[in-house]
VORO-258280 format. One line per field, with one value per residue (C-alpha): y, x, z. Coordinates in steps of 0.05 Angstrom, whole numbers. Layout:
BEGIN
Y [Y; ...]
X [X; ...]
Z [Z; ...]
// end
This chain:
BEGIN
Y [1874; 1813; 1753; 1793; 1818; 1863; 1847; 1908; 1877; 1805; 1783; 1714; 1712; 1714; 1639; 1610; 1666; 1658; 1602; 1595; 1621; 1677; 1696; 1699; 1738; 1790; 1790; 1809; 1851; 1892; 1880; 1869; 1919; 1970; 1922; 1928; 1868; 1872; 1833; 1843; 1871; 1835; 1807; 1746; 1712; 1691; 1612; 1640; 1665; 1584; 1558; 1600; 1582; 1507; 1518; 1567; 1516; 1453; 1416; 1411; 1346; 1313; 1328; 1295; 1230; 1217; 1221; 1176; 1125; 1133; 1067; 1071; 1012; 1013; 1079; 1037; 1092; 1153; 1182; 1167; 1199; 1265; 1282; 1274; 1328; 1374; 1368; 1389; 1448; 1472; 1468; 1502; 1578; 1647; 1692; 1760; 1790; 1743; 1760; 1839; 1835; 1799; 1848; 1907; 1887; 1871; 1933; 1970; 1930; 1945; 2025; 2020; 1973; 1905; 1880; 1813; 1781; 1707; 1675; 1624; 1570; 1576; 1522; 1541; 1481; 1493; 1519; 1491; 1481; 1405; 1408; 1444; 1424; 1444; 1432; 1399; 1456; 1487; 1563; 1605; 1660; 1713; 1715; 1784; 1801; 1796; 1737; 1698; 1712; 1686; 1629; 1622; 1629; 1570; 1524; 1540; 1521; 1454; 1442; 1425; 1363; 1332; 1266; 1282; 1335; 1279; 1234; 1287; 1307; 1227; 1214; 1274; 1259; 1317; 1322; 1337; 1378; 1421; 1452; 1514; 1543; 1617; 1649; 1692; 1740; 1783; 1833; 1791; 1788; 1786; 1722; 1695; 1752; 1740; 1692; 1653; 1604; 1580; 1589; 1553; 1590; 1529; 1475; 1432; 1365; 1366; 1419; 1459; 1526; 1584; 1566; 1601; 1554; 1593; 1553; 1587; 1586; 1638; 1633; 1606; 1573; 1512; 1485; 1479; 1449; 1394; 1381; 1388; 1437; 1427; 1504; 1542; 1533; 1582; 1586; 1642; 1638; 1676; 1696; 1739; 1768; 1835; 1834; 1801; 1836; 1761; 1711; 1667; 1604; 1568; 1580; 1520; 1540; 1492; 1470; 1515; 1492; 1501; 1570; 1569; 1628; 1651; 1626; 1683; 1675; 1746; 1736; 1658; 1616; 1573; 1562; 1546; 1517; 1538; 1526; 1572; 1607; 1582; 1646; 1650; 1574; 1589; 1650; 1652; 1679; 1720; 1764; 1772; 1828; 1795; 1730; 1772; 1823; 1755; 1724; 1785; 1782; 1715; 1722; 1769; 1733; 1677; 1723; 1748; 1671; 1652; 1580; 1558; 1574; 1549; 1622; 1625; 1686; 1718; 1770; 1828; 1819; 1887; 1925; 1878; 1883; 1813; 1794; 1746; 1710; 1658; 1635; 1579; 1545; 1490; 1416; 1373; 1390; 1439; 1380; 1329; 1317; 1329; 1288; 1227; 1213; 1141; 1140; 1095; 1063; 1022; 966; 950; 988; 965; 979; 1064; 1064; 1138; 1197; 1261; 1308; 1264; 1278; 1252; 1208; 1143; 1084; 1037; 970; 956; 940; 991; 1015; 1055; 1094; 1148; 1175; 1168; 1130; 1066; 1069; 1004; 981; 1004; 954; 974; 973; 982; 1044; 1092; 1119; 1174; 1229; 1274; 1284; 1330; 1329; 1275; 1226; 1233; 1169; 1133; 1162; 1133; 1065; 1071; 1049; 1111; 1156; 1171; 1222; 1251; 1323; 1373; 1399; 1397; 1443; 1398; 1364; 1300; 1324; 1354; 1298; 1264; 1289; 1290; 1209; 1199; 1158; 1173; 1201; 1218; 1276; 1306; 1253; 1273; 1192; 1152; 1133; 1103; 1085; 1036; 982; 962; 901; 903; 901; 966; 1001; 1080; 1107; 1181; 1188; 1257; 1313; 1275; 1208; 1136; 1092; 1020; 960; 898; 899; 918; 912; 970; 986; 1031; 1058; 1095; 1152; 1197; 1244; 1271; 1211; 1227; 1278; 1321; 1307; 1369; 1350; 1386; 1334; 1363; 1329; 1312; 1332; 1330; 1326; 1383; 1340; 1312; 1381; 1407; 1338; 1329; 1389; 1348; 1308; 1330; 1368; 1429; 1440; 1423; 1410; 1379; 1403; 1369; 1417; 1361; 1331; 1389; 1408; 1323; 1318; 1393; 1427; 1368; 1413; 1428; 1501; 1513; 1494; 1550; 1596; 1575; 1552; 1581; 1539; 1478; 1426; 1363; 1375; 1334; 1364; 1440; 1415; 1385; 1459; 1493; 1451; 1457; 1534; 1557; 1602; 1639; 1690; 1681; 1610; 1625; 1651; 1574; 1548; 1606; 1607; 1532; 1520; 1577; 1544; 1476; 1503; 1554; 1503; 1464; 1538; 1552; 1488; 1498; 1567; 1598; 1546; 1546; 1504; 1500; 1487; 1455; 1481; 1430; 1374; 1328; 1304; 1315; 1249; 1263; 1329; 1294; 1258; 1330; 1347; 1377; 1364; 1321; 1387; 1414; 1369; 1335; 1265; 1231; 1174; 1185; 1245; 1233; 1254; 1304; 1362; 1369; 1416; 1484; 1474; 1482; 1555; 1604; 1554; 1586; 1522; 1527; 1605; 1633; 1565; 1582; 1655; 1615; 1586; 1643; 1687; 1631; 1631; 1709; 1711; 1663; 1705; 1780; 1772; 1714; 1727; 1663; 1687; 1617; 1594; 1588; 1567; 1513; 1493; 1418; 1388; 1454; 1429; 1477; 1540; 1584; 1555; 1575; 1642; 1647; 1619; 1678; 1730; 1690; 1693; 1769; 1779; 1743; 1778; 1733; 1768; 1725; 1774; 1815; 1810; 1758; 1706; 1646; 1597; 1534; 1478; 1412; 1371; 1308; 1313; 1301; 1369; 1395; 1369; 1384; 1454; 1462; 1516; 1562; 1539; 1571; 1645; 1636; 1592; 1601; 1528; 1455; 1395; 1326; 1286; 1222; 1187; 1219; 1230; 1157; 1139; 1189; 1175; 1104; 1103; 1059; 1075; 1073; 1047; 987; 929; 892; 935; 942; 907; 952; 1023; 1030; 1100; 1060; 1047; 1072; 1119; 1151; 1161; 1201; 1238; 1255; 1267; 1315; 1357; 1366; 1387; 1434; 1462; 1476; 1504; 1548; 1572; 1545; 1491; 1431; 1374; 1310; 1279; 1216; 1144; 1117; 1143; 1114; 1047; 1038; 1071; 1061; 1108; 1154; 1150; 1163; 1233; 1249; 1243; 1276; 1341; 1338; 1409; 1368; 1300; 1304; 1239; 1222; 1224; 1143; 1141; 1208; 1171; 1119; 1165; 1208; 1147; 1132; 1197; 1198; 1136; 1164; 1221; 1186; 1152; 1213]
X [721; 703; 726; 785; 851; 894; 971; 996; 942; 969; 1048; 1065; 1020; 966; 980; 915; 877; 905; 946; 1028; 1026; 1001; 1019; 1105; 1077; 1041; 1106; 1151; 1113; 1114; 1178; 1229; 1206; 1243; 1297; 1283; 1257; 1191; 1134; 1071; 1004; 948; 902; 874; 799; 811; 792; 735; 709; 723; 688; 623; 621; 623; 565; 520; 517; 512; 568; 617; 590; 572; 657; 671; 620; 654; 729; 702; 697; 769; 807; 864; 890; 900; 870; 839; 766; 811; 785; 717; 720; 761; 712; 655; 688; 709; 634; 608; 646; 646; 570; 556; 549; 577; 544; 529; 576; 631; 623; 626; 677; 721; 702; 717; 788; 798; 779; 817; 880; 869; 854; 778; 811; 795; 879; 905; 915; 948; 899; 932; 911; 940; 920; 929; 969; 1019; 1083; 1104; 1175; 1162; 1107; 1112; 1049; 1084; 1037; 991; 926; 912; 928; 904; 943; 927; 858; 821; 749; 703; 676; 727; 760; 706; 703; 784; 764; 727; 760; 820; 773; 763; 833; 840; 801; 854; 867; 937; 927; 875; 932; 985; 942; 932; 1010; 1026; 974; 935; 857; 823; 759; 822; 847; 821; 836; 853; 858; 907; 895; 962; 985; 1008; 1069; 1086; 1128; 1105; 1135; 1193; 1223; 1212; 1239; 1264; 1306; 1338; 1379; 1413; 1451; 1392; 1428; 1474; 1442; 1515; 1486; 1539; 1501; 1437; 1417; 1366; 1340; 1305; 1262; 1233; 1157; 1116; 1153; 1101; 1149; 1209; 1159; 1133; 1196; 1182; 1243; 1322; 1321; 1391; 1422; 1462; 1500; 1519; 1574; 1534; 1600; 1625; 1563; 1568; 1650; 1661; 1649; 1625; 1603; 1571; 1611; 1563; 1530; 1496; 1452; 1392; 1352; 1292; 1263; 1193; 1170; 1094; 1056; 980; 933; 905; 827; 840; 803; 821; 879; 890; 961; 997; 1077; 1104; 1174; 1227; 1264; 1342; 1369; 1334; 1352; 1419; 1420; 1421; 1352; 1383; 1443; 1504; 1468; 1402; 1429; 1460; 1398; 1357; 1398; 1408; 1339; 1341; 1388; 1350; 1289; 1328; 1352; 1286; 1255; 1319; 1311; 1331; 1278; 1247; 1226; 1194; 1212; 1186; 1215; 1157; 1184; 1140; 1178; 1234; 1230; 1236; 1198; 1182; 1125; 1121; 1167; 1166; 1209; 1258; 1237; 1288; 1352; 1339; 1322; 1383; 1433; 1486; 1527; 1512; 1518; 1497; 1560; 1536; 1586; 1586; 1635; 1624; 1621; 1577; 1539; 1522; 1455; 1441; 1461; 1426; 1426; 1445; 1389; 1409; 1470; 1452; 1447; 1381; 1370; 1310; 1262; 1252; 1174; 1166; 1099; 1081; 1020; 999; 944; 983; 1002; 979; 1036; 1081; 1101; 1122; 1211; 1212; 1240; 1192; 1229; 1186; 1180; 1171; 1127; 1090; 1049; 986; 1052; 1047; 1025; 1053; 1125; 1121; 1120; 1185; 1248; 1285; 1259; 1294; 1269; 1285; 1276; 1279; 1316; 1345; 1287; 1238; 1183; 1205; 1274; 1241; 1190; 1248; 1297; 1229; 1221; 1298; 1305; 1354; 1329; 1366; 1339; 1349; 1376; 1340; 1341; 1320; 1264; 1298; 1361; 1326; 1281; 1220; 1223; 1302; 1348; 1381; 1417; 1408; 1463; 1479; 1549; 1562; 1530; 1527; 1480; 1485; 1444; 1474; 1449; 1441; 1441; 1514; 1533; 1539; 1570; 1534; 1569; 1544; 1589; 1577; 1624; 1608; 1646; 1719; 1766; 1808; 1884; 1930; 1963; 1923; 1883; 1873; 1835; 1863; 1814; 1796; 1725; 1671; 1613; 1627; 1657; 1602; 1576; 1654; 1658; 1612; 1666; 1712; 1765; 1820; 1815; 1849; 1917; 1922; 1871; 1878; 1854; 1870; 1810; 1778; 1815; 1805; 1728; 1703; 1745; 1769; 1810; 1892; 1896; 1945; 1894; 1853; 1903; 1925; 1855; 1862; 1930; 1892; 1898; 1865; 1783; 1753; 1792; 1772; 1693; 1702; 1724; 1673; 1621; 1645; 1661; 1594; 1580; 1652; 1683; 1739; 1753; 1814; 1755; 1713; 1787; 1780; 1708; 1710; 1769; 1759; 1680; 1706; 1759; 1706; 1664; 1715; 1747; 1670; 1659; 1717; 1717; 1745; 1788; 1857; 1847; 1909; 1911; 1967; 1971; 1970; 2017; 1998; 2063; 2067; 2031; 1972; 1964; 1970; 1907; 1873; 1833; 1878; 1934; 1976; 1997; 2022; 2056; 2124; 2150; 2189; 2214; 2204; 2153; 2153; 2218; 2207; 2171; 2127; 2115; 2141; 2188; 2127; 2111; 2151; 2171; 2155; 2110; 2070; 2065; 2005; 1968; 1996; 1970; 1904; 1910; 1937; 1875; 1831; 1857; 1856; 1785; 1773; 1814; 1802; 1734; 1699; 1733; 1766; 1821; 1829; 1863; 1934; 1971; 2024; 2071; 2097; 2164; 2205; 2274; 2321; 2322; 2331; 2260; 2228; 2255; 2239; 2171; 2158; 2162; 2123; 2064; 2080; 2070; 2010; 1970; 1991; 2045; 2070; 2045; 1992; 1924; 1949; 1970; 2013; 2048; 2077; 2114; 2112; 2170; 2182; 2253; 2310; 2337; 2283; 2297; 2372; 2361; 2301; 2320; 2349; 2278; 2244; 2264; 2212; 2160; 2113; 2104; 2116; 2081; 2113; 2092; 2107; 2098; 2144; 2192; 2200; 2203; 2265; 2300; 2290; 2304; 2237; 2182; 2118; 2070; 2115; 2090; 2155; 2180; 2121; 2155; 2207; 2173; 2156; 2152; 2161; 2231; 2287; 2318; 2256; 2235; 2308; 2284; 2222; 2238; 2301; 2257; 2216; 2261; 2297; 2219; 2223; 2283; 2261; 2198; 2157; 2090; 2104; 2051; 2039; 1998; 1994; 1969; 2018; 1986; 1924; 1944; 2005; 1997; 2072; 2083; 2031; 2069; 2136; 2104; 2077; 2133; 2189; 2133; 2089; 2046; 2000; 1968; 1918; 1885; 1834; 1762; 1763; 1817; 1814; 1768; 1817; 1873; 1848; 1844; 1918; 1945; 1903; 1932; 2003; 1994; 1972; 2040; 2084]
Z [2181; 2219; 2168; 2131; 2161; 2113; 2112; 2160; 2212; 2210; 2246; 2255; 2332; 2281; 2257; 2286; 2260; 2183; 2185; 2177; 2100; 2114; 2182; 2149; 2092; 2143; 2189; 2134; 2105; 2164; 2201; 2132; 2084; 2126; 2114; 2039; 2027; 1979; 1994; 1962; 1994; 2003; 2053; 2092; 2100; 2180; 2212; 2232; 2162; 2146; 2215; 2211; 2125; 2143; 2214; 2162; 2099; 2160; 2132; 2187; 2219; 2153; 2141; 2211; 2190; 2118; 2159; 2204; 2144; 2117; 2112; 2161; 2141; 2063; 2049; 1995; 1991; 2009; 1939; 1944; 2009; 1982; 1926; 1976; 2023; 1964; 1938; 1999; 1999; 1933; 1935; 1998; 1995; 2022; 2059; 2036; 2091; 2071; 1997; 2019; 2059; 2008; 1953; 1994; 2021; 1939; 1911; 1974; 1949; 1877; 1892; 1857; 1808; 1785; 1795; 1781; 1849; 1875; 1915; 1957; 2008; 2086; 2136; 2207; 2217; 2158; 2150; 2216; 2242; 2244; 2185; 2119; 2086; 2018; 1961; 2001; 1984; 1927; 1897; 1836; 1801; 1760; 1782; 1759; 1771; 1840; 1820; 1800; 1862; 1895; 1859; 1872; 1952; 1955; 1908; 1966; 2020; 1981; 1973; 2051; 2025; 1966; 1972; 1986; 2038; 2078; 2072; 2096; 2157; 2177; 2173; 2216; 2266; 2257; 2270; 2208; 2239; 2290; 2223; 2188; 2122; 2119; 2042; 2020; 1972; 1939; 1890; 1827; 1814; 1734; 1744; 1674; 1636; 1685; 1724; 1795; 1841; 1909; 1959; 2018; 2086; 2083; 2034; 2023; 2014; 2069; 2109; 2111; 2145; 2119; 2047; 2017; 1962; 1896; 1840; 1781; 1717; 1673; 1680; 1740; 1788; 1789; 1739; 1794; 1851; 1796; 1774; 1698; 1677; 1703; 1736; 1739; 1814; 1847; 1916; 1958; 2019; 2082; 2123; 2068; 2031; 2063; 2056; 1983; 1918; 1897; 1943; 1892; 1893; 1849; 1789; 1754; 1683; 1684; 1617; 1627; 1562; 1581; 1614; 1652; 1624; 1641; 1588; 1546; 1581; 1628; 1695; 1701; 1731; 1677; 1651; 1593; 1583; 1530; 1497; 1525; 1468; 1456; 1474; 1549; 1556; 1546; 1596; 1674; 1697; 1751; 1743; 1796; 1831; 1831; 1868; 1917; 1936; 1936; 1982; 2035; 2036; 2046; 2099; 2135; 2132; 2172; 2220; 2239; 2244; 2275; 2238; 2168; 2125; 2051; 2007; 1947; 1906; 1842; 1790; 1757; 1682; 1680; 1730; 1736; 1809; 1852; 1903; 1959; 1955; 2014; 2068; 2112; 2166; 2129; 2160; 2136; 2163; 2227; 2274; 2256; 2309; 2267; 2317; 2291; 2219; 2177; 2132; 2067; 2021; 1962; 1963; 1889; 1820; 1765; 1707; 1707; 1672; 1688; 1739; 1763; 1822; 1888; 1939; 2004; 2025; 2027; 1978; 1959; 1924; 1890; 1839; 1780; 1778; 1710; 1727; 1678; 1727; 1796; 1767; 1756; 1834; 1838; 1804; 1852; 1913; 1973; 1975; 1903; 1858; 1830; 1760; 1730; 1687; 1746; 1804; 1833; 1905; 1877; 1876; 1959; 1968; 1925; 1949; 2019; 1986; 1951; 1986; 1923; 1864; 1806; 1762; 1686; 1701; 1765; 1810; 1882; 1894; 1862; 1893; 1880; 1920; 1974; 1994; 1982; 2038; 2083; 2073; 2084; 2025; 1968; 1899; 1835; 1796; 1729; 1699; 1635; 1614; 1671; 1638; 1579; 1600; 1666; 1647; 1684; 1737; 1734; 1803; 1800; 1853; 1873; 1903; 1934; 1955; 1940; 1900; 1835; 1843; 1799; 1786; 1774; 1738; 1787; 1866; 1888; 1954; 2013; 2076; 2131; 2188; 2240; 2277; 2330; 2315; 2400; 2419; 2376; 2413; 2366; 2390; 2405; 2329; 2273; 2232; 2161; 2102; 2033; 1994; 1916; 1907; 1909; 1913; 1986; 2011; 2048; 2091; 2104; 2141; 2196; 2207; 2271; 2234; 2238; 2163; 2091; 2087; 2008; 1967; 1907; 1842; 1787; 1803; 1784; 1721; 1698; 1713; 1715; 1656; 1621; 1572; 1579; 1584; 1534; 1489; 1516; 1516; 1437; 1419; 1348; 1342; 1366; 1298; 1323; 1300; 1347; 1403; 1380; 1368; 1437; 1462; 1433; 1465; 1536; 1536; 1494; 1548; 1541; 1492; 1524; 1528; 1581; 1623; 1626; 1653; 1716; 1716; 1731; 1769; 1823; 1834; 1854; 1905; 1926; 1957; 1990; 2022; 2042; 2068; 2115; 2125; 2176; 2177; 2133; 2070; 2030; 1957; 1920; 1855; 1790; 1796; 1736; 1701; 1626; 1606; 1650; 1621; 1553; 1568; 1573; 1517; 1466; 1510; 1465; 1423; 1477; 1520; 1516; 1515; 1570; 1591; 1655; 1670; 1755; 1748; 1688; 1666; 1734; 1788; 1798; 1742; 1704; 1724; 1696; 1636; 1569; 1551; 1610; 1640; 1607; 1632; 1701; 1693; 1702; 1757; 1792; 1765; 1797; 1868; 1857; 1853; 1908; 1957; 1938; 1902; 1940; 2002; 2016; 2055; 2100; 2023; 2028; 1961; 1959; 1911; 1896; 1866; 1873; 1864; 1877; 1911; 1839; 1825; 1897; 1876; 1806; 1838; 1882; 1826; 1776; 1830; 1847; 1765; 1768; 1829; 1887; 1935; 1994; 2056; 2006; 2034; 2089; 2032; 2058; 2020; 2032; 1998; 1991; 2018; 1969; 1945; 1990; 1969; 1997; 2064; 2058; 2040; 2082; 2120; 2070; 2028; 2103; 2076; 2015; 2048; 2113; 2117; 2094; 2086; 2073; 2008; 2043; 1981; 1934; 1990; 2000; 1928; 1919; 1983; 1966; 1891; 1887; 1836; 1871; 1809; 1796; 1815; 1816; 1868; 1910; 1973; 1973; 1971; 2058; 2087; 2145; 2126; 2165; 2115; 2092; 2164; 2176; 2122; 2147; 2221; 2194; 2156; 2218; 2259; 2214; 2204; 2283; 2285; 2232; 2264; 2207; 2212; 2170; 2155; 2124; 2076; 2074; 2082; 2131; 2193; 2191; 2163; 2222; 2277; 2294; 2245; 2271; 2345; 2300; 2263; 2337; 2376; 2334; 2340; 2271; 2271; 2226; 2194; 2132; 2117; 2056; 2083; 2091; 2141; 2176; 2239; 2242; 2232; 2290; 2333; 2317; 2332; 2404; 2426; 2399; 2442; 2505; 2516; 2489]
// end
């Protein structure tokens, strides 16, 4: 046929011919479905088919004479000069052998039959490397009948003409009368009786490449890209999804309270949201299984493009099978130097008037803008904060004028989050109250410092830094992170690095569970009501409430040990003292009183104590699963405040009970040195232990019989002093002569580099440093090393 190309005629050479849309779905579905990856059939109206339609009606100079007229300057009759073009179109007229041709690649799809099809728009300048184009032309699902579908084709040639798709074109430089518009015309997929979404190759905040990043919703997936439901997120680990039973280290359950369903008018595109029932909100759209075929497809589709790329997928709630349904090349993140990184910080905390989904990493200060519609985009001024509802792509425009965009609903796969990360500026979305919580006109101040965002009342002051990490030279000493937080995991791992050396799970178990775990354990015995109705509202999802405690503890490690990964990552496990685990909820009930909990009922002690052991069974099942389930081999356990060598034994077969063996499956573990028995006994403590890090803070507390919170003795407490250094350089040595790595965590070495010479020279393996002082902690240890 001379205007039509079927799917196994079309690759990706064919991109001028059909345009980027359609070449990817043509060269998958003829080079991946060996692979196993379903795609469905369909076929393409070429650029010529568009080029001869505009010459036979004469409309292709009266297109080039309105363009001529567009306001450059304000785009103040863009429009007025839109409608024009779209009119032109839709009032021009096919030829007969256009019509035919159409018709007979349709009925050749449908086998005689009269099947609902996708009829989508590709321009041959879309889905570019540099350009995606996303939701810049218009498609039609669930279109049934010849002539509807005709109808469909045109309305997609008329889409190269939106308003928003003009204004695209004109900020990427591209000649309007250069570009053609191919159709695409595909086997429907039964998404509305199903479920549908996106996916990224890539972590599509940070841009962390070993992560494939799926959002989803039951119904359409329109309601993702406009932002109008929070969809469930999941993330899967590349390096060990052919080697893990589970390599889903994320699993996030969205709102989905409204599902996109076809209207009941057969033959027509029209659509209808409707409210999801309670028990389909409350479930995951994909299952285990699901996530992981989707993203080996996923995977494969970025192997064969060789570039991170942005996939649309759909689920057939007829045949339950899923499908992909576009793929493109990702824009955002495949051309940063990740050399160089703009590190923003804020160097006050204010008012929180709302938080969401950080997209980005940077911070913005502005006027609020309350706009309900794109039609009050005259309200909005250029450098001021556009808080909405949500957006979808006729907010184009308007987006380029504002310096941040806060949103109540959507995702990180949202429109509003990808125009977003294309801009560069920082948005907030699914805060589900932005609109209420912010007023309009007020200073406010957006700010996306990890994976949660805030928005702040007033116009708080912030830092920028810029590094280029090509510059710093890692020194022949490790240099670890001390790390606590999930959130910042993934852009930390830019950062020049030899991996973890403290990671800290309490911040997971305080902000992430929130709940002791003897409460879990004995919820039934739990007596305070508030505490129980608490319970119940966190672990809904659970029958077994022990299983929320694992569930949620082995995600927020998994993304630090993926994050990291090869590299050794070594988790301490829970050192809260008895008051901090008080504070838990439900805590109280099951936690003593002491005078003096640093010195009390704390650390290892803890373990195989009657009060504590079937908590401790948790955590053990938790770093279980990350190693033998998830794969996360590079974690190595450590234990803190083991006193005496009894306990280091005891230790050993309380972990053995519980599914961790020292040796088993590679597992290391180390202990924390922070008593001065430890460093007296050190070597006899080397016979349970295949390493050591120092706790310089604790050590120097107990060597110097100082308490480190008082503020009375603040002068005295100095791990610079003399007798806590002995300490310190002793347990080093004895860790050499022992053949064992020892560490340090710790402040010291980035605040005085005296002390960083002092680690270096008596022979250190290692130094971990918090995020804000491993650069300068790095630049300490280099100088240290350059007199040695």
């Amino acid at each position: 046929m001379k205007f039509i190309k079927k799917f196994k005629e079309i690759s990706i050479k064919n991109l001028a011919e059909v345009g980027g849309k359609n070449a990817s779905l043509g060269e998958m579905y003829n080079e991946l479905s060996s692979e196993g990856v379903l795609v469905p059939d369909g076929f393409a109206t070429t650029s010529e088919a568009f080029w001869t339609f505009l010459k036979s009606n004469d409309i292709e100079g009266k297109l080039k004479n309105l363009l001529r007229q567009l306001n450059r300057e304000n785009y103040k009759n863009l429009t007025g000069i839109g409608s024009e073009a779209r009119k032109l179109i839709l009032e021009a007229e096919f030829s007969k052998e256009f019509s035919e041709e159409i018709i007979s690649a349709y009925k050749d799809l449908g086998k005689g039959e009269d099947i609902q099809v996708a009829v989508r728009s590709s321009a041959t300048a879309e889905d570019l490397p540099n350009a995606s184009f996303a939701g810049q032309h218009d498609s039609f699902l669930n279109i049934q009948g010849t002539e509807t579908l005709l109808k469909a084709v045109k309305n997609c040639f008329a889409s190269l003409y939106t308003n928003r798709a003009i204004k695209y074109r004109e900020d990427q430089d591209f000649l309007h009368h250069e570009i053609a518009l191919s159709v695409g015309v595909q086997k429907m997929v039964r998404s509305d009786i199903g479920c549908s979404g996106i996916g990224f190759s890539l972590e599509p905040e940070s841009g962390f490449r070993n992560i494939i990043h799926l959002s989803g919703v039951w119904g359409l997936g329109e309601n993702i890209v406009q932002g109008l439901v929070n969809p469930d997120e999941f993330d899967v680990f590349k390096p060990t999804i052919d080697k893990a039973e589970n390599p889903i280290i994320q699993k996030k359950l969205g709102r989905k309270e409204l599902s996109m369903v076809y209207a009941e008018s057969s033959g027509h595109s029209s659509t209808v949201n409707i409210e999801t029932p309670l028990a389909k909100q409350d479930s995951f759209v994909l299952d285990d299984k699901e996530i992981i075929k989707l993203s080996r497809w996923i995977l494969l589709i970025e192997k064969h493009y060789n570039r991170p790329m942005d996939v649309e997928w759909a689920k057939d709630g007829g045949s339950n099978q899923l499908f992909i349904t576009q793929a493109r090349p990702e824009t955002v993140h495949q051309a940063e130097d990740k050399r160089f990184y703009i590190e923003y910080h804020l160097k006050e905390k204010g008012e929180i008037l709302t938080s969401g989904s950080a997209i980005g990493s940077s911070i913005a200060c502005g006027v609020a803008r309350f706009l309900k519609s794109p039609d009050e985009g005259y309200k909005l001024n250029p450098g001021e904060i556009l808080i909405t509802n949500n957006t979808s792509p006729d907010w184009d425009p308007l987006l380029k004028l504002a310096t941040a965009v806060v949103t109540d609903r959507g995702g990180r796969t949202s429109h509003a989050a990808i125009v977003a990360r294309e801009l560069g500026v920082p948005a907030i979305v699914g805060t589900t109250n932005a609109t209420t919580k912010i007023k309009d006109g007020e200073m406010i101040t957006v700010s996306c410092e990890g994976k949660t965002g805030f928005v702040y009342k007033d116009a708080l002051q912030f830092e920028t830094k810029k590094i280029d990490f090509g510059k710093i030279k890692l020194p022949n000493t490790e240099v670890k992170f001390i790390l606590s937080d999930p959130d910042r995991a993934f852009q930390l791992s830019f950062y020049p690095n030899t991996g973890v050396g403290l990671l800290r799970m309490e911040f997971i178990i305080t902000h992430k569970i929130k709940i002791h775990p003897m409460a879990l354990v004995k919820y039934a015995e739990v007596k305070e009501k508030a505490a129980k109705k608490t319970i119940d509202e966190l672990t809904w999802q659970y029958k077994d409430k022990t299983d929320f405690f694992v569930e949620e503890l082995s995600r927020g490690i998994a993304v630090m040990a993926a994050a990291f990964y090869p590299k050794e990552v070594i988790v301490r496990l829970s050192d809260f003292k008895s008051n901090e685990y008080a504070n838990l909820i439900g805590g109280r009930q099951f936690e003593p009183l002491e005078e003096n909990p640093m010195l009390g009922f704390r650390g290892a002690a803890r373990y195989s104590h009657p009060n504590y052991k079937d908590a401790f069974r948790l955590e053990c099942k938790a770093i279980k699963k990350l190693r033998e389930e998830m794969g996360f081999v590079n974690l190595k356990v450590m234990i803190p405040f083991c006193r005496t060598i009894k306990e280091a034994k005891s230790l050993i077969d309380t972990l053995k009970e519980f599914g961790l063996e020292r040796g088993k499956n590679s597992l290391e573990l180390y202990m924390m040195v922070e008593i001065p028995s430890n460093v007296i006994l050190l070597e006899e403590f080397a016979a349970y232990f295949d390493g050591f890090s120092i706790g310089s803070n604790d050590l120097t507390q107990l060597t110097l019989g100082v308490d480190r919170d008082s503020e009375l003795m603040t002068p005295v407490f100095d791990e610079n002093n003399p007798a806590a250094k002995e300490m310190i350089a002793t347990a080093i040595h004895k860790a050499g002569k022992a053949g064992k790595k020892i560490g340090l965590c710790g402040q010291a070495p980035s605040d005085i580099p005296e002390f960083a010479s002092f680690l270096v020279k008596e022979g250190i393996n290692s130094i971990s440093f918090n995020p804000d002082a491993l650069l300068k902690g790095i630049e300490n240890i280099n100088k240290a090393e350059a007199v040695r």
